[in-house]
Steps between C-alpha positions, in 0.01 A plus 500: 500500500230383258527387149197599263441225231197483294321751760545242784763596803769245614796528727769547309858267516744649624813417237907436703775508260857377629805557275770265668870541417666157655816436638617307250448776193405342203559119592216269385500250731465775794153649311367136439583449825296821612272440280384163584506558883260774445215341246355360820346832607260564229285229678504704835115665573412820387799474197308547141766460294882458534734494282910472559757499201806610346530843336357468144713563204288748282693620138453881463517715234721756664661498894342572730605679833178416697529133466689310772606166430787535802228261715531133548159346554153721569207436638112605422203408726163643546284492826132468594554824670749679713374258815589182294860681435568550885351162558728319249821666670441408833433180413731218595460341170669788333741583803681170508613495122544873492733516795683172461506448136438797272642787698807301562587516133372850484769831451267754486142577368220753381155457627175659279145528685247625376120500491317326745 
């Protein structure tokens, strides 16, 4: 895919979303702890931005059912491109923390691609 800016083409990033509900529900020390093991990947090539935090506490006007705050920690990362994705997760920089730290602490969890 191609993004359109300004008249000028360029690939677009793809954009992986992971909503991560953890073992430990709700304990902080098990999110810091996911958290920090994980802030190591954003430096990984082909990662444009990455982002890994706690679900934000937003004040509404009035409930609402769409919202899901259920989630323990998420994450949000952009890609060069769809290549730079499947390079990033074969890579043994992101293997060894994902399969022997993070996932570890891991119950279940959503994944979002798009774009790319």
């Amino acid at each position: 895919m191609l993004l359109l800016l300004s008249g000028q083409a360029f690939a677009e990033p793809l954009q992986h979303v992971v909503v991560i509900w953890l073992k430990q529900h709700g304990d902080a020390a098990a999110r810091a702890q996911y958290i920090e093991a994980s802030r190591g990947l954003a430096a990984l090539p082909g990662v444009l931005s990455y982002q890994v935090a706690e679900p934000a506490v937003i004040k509404r006007e009035r409930p609402n059912a769409a919202v899901d705050e259920s989630y323990d920690v998420a994450v949000s990362a952009s890609f060069a491109s769809r290549a730079a994705y499947e390079d990033f997760l074969k890579n043994p920089l992101y293997l060894q923390p994902a399969m022997q730290v993070l996932r570890p602490l891991v119950d279940r969890y959503l994944i979002y691609d798009f774009g790319g």
